[in-house]
C-alpha positions as CSV (number, residue, x, y, z in Angstrom):
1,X,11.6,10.5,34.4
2,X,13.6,12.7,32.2
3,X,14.0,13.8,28.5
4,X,17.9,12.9,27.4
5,X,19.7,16.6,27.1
6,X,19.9,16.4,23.9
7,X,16.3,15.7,22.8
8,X,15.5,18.8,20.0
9,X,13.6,21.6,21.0
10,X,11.5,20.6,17.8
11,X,10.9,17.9,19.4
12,X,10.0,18.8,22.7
13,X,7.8,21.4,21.4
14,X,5.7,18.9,19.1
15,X,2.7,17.7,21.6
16,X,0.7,15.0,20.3
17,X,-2.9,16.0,18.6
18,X,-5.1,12.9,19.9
19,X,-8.0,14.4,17.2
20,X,-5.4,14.9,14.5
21,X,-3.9,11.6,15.1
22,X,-7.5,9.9,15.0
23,X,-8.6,12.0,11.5
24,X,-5.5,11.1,9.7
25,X,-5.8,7.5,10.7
26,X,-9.4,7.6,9.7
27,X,-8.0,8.8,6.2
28,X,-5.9,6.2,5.6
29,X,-8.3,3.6,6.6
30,X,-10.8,5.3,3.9
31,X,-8.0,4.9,1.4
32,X,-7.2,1.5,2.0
33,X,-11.2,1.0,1.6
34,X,-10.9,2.9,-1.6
35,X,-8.0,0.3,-2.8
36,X,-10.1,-2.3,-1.8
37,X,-13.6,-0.6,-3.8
38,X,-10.8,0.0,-7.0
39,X,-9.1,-3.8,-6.8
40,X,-13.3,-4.6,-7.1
41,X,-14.0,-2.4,-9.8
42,X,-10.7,-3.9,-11.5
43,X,-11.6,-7.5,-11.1
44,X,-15.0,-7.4,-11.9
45,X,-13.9,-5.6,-15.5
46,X,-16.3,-2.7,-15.0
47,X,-13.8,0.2,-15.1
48,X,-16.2,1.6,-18.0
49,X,-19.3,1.1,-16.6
50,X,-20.3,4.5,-15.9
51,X,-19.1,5.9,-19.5
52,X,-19.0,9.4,-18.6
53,X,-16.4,11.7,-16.2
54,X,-17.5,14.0,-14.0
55,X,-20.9,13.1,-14.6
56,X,-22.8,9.9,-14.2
57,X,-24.9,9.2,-17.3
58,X,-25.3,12.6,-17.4
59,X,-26.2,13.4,-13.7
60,X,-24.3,15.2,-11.3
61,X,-22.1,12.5,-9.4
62,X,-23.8,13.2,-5.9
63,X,-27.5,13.0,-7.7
64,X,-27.3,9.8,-9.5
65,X,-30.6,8.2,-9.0
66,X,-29.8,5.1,-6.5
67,X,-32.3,3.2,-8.3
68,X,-29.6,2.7,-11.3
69,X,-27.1,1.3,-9.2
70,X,-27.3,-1.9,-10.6
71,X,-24.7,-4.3,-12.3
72,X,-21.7,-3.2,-12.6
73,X,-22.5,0.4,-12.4
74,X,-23.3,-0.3,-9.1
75,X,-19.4,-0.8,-8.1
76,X,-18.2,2.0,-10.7
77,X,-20.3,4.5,-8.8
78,X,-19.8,3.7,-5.5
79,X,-15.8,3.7,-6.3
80,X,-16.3,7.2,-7.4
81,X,-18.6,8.3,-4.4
82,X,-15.3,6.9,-1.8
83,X,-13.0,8.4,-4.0
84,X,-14.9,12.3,-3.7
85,X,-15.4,11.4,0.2
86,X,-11.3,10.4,0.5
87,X,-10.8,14.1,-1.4
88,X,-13.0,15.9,1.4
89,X,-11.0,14.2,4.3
90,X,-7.9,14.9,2.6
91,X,-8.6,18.5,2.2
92,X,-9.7,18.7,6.2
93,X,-6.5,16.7,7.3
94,X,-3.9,18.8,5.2
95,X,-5.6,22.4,6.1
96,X,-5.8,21.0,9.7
97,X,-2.1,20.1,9.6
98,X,-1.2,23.6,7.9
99,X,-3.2,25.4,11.1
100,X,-1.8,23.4,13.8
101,X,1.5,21.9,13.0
102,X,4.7,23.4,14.2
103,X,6.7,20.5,11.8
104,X,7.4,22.1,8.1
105,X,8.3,18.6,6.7
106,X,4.8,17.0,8.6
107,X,2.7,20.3,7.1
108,X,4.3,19.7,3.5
109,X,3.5,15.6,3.4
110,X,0.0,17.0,3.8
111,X,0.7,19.1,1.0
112,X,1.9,16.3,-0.6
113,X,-0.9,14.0,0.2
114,X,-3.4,16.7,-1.3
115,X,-1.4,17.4,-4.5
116,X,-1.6,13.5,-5.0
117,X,-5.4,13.1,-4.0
118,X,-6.2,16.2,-6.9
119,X,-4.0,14.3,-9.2
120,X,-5.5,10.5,-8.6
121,X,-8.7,11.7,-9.1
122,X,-8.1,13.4,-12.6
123,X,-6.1,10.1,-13.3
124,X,-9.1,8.3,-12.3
125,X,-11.5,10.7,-14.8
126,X,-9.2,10.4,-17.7
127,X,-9.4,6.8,-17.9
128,X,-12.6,6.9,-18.8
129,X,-12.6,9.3,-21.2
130,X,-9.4,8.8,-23.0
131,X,-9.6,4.6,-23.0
132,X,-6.0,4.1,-21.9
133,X,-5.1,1.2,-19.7
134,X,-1.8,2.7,-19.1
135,X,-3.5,5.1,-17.4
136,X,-5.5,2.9,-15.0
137,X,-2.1,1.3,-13.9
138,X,-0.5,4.9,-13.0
139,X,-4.2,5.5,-11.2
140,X,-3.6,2.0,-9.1
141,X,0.3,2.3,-8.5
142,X,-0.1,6.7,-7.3
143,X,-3.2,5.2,-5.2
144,X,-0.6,3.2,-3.2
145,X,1.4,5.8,-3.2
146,X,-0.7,8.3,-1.7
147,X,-1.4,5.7,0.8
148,X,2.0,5.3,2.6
149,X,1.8,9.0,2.4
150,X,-1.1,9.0,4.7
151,X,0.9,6.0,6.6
152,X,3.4,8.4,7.3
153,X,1.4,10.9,8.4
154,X,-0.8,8.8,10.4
155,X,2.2,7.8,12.4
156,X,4.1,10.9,12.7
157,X,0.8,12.3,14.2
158,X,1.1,9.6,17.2
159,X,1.9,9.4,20.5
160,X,4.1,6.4,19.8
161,X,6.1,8.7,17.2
162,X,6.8,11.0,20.1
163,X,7.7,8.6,22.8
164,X,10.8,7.4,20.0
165,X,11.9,10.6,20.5
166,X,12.6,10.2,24.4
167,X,14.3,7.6,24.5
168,X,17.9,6.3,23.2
169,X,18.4,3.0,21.5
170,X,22.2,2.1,19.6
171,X,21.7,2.7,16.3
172,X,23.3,0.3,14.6
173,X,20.3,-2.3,14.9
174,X,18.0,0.1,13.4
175,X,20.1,1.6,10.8
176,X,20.5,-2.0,9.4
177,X,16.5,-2.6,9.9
178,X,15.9,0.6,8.3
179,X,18.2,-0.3,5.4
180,X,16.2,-3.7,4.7
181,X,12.9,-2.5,5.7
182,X,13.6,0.7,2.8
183,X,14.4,-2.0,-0.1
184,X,12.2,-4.6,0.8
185,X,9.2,-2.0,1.1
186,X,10.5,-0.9,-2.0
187,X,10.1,-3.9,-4.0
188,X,7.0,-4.1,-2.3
189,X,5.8,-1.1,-4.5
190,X,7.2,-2.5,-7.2
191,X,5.4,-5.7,-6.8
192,X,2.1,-3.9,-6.9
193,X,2.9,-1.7,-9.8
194,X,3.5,-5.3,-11.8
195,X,-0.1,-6.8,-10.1
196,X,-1.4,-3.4,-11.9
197,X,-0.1,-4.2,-15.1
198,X,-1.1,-7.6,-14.9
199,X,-4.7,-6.5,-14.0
200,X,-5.1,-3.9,-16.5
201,X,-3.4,-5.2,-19.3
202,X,-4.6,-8.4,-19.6
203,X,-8.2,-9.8,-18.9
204,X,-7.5,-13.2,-17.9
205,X,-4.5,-14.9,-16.0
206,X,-1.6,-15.6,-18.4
207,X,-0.8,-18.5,-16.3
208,X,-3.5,-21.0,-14.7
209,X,-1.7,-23.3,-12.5
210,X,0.7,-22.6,-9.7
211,X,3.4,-23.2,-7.6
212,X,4.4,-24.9,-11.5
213,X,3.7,-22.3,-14.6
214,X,2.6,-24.4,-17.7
215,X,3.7,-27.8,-15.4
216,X,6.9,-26.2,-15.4
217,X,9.1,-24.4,-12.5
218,X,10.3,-21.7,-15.5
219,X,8.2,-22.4,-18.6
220,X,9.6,-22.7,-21.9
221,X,7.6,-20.5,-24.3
222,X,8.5,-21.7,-27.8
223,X,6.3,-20.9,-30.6
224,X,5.2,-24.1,-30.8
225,X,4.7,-24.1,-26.9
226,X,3.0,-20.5,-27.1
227,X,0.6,-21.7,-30.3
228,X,-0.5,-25.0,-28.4
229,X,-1.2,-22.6,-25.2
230,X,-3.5,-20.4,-26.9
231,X,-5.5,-23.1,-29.0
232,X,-6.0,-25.0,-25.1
233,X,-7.2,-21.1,-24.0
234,X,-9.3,-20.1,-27.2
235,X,-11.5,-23.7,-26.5
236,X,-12.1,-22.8,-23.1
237,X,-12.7,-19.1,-24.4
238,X,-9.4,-17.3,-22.3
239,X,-8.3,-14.8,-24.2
240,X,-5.0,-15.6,-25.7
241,X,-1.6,-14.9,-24.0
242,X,1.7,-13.0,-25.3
243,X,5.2,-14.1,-23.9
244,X,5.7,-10.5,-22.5
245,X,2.3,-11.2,-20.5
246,X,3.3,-14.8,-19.4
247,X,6.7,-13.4,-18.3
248,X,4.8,-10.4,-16.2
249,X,3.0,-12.9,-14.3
250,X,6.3,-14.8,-13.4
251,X,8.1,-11.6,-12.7
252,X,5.6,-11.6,-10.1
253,X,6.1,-14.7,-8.8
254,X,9.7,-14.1,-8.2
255,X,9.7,-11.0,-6.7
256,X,7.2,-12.8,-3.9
257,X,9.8,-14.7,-3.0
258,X,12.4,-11.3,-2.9
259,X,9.5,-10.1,-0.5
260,X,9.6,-13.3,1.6
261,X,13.2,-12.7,1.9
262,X,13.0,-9.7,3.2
263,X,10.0,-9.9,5.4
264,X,11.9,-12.5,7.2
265,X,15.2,-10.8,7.3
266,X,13.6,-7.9,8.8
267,X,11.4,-10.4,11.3
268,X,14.7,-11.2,12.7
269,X,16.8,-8.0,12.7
270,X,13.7,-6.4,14.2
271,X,14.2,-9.2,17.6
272,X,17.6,-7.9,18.2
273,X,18.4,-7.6,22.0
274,X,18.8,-4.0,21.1
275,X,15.7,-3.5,19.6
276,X,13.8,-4.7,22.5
277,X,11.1,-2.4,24.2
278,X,10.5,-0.9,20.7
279,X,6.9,-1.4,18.4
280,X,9.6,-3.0,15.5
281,X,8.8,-6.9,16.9
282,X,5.1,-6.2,16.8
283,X,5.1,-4.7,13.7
284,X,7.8,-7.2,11.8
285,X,5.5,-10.3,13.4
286,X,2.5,-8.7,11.5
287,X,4.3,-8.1,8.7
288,X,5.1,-11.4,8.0
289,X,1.8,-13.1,9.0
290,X,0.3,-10.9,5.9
291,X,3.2,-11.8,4.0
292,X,1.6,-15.6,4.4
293,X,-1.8,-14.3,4.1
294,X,-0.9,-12.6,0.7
295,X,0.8,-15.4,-0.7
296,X,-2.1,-17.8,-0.1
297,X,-4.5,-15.1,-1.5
298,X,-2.1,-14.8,-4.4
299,X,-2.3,-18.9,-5.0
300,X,-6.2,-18.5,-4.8
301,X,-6.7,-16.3,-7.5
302,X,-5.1,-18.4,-9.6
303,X,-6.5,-21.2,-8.5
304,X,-10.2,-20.0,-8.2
305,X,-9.4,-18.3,-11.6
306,X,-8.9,-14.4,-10.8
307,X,-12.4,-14.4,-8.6
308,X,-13.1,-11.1,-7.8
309,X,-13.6,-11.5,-4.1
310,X,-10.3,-13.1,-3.8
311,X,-8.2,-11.1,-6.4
312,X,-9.8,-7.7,-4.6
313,X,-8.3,-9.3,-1.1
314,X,-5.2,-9.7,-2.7
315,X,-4.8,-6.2,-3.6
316,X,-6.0,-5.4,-0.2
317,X,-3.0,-7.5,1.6
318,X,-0.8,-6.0,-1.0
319,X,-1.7,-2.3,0.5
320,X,-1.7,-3.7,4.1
321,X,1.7,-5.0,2.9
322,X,3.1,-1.6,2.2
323,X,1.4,-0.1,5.1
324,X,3.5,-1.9,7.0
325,X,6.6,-1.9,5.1
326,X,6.8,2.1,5.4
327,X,5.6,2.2,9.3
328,X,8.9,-0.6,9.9
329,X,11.0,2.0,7.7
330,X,9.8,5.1,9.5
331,X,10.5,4.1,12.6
332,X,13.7,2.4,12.6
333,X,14.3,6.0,10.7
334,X,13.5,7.8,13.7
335,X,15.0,5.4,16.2
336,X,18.2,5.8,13.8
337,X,18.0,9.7,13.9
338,X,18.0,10.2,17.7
339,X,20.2,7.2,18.8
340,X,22.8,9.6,17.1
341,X,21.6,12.5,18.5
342,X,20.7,11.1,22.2
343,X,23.5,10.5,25.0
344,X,25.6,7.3,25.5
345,X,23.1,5.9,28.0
346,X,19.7,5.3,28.4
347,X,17.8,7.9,30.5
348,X,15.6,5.5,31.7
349,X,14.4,1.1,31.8
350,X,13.9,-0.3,28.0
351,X,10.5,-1.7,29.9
352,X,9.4,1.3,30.4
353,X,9.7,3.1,26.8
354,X,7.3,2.5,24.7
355,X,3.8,2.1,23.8
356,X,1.8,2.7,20.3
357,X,-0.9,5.1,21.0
């Protein structure tokens, strides 16, 4: 079995790391934990716990008497404990990319990834000490975004990533994955920038009932209709609702169902008889089952009220989403890249191609 003669010498020359591969998917795994420990902190309304950045009550982070973990200080801390271990395991993973990489784009993503890690964590500090939720919702939307980073890297790190590179596919099936996997990954991120917002800038759900909003598909928000919502809130004691809020939440609602769409479109594109033999069905059939998954979560927290179990599995199903979205994109990407680059034939059985490491 044979390389095609026109596989890059880049290429060729890029063996696969089984150590680096395993490091870099520990790191993400980490991260997503670190979502997950955040999405708590979020729910639970304890961002402010701990008062006091670097320090913890006055003790050096690492010192903290574990005695005073209690309450909600218990889940600030801890956040802050992952957060210092994801910055060590960054650090390790890009200066162990920068020693032993022969890829410059692969070396700078590690850059990257660092440069974002450094700038999370003082995003992270400055929300306590300057009070700002605007800046928790940039600390939660460039903590996803450091996570498909680590996607990336995680995958281009792989033996599957390699193994693409071998063999030759037409590219039109993946160019047109690629293109709907790109923008539905895309509002994807979008989606959880808006689930941000909605956490941070509001305390309680703006809307209690679901798949209806106020009994309504779209609710009318008169005056009168806004003024008759708040006096039903202020006797249950829910904090009272703007139109801009209401509005966020179903600007939320409708860009699930943009998701959907495109979950979907890609679940199909990615069965073309072209496509088969690739990781793109595997992935596109897990894609959607947490696209269902997420939905359900997403009708549970409104139903149990924004729990904080449920609303912090919610924002993990929302990374898990993205995760997936970019490792659909990045490979139909590369399948894309060398189906232009690779002969007119295959060099060797579709059965016989490929495997994920």
């Amino acid at each position: 079995m044979t390389d095609p003669p026109s596989r890059p010498k880049a290429v060729a020359d890029h063996g696969y790391r089984a150590w680096l591969h395993r490091f870099a998917f520990f790191t993400a795994i980490a991260t997503l934990f670190l979502i997950c420990s955040g999405g708590m902190v979020t729910s639970k309304g304890v961002g402010l716990a701990v008062p006091d950045w670097p320090t913890t009550f006055g003790y050096n982070m690492f010192l903290f008497p574990f005695s005073k973990w209690v309450g909600g200080i218990f889940f600030e801390h801890t956040h802050r404990l992952i957060a210092s271990v994801v910055g060590f395991l960054t650090i390790i993973l890009t200066v162990w990319l920068w020693r032993v990489e022969s890829l410059r784009w692969l070396r700078n993503l590690g850059f990257a990834a660092l440069a974002l890690v450094i700038l999370q964590g003082l995003l992270g500090g400055l929300r306590v000490t300057l009070l700002k939720d605007e800046i928790g919702v940039f600390h939660a939307c460039l903590a996803q975004m450091f996570f498909g980073v680590l996607i990336v890297i995680t995958l281009a790190t792989s033996r599957m990533w390699l193994r693409l590179a071998t063999t030759y596919f037409p590219g039109g099936a993946a160019q047109s994955l690629a293109r709907v996997a790109i923008v539905t990954t895309s509002v994807i991120y979008a989606q959880l920038a808006l689930g941000a917002t909605m956490r941070h800038q509001h305390r309680d759900l703006s809307i209690l009932d679901f798949p209806t909003a106020y009994g309504q598909i779209i609710p009318t928000i008169t005056t009168a209709k806004l003024t008759e919502i708040n006096e039903w809130r202020n006797a249950r004691a829910l904090s009272e609702v703007t139109p801009f809020q209401i509005w966020l939440q179903m600007a939320h609602r409708f860009l699930a169902l943009v998701i959907a769409a495109g979950v979907i479109a890609c679940l199909f594109r990615a069965r073309a008889a072209e496509l088969r033999g690739t990781p793109l069905a595997r992935f596109s059939d897990t894609w959607f089952l947490v696209l269902a998954g997420q939905i359900t979560l997403g009708a549970w927290v409104i139903w149990s009220n924004k729990a904080a179990d449920i609303a912090t599995a919610h924002v993990a199903a929302g990374a898990t989403m993205l995760a997936l979205g970019v490792t659909i994109s990045a490979i139909s990407l590369r399948l894309s890249q060398f189906s232009e680059a690779a002969p007119a034939q295959r060099s060797y059985p579709v059965s016989e191609k490929l495997h994920a490491s």
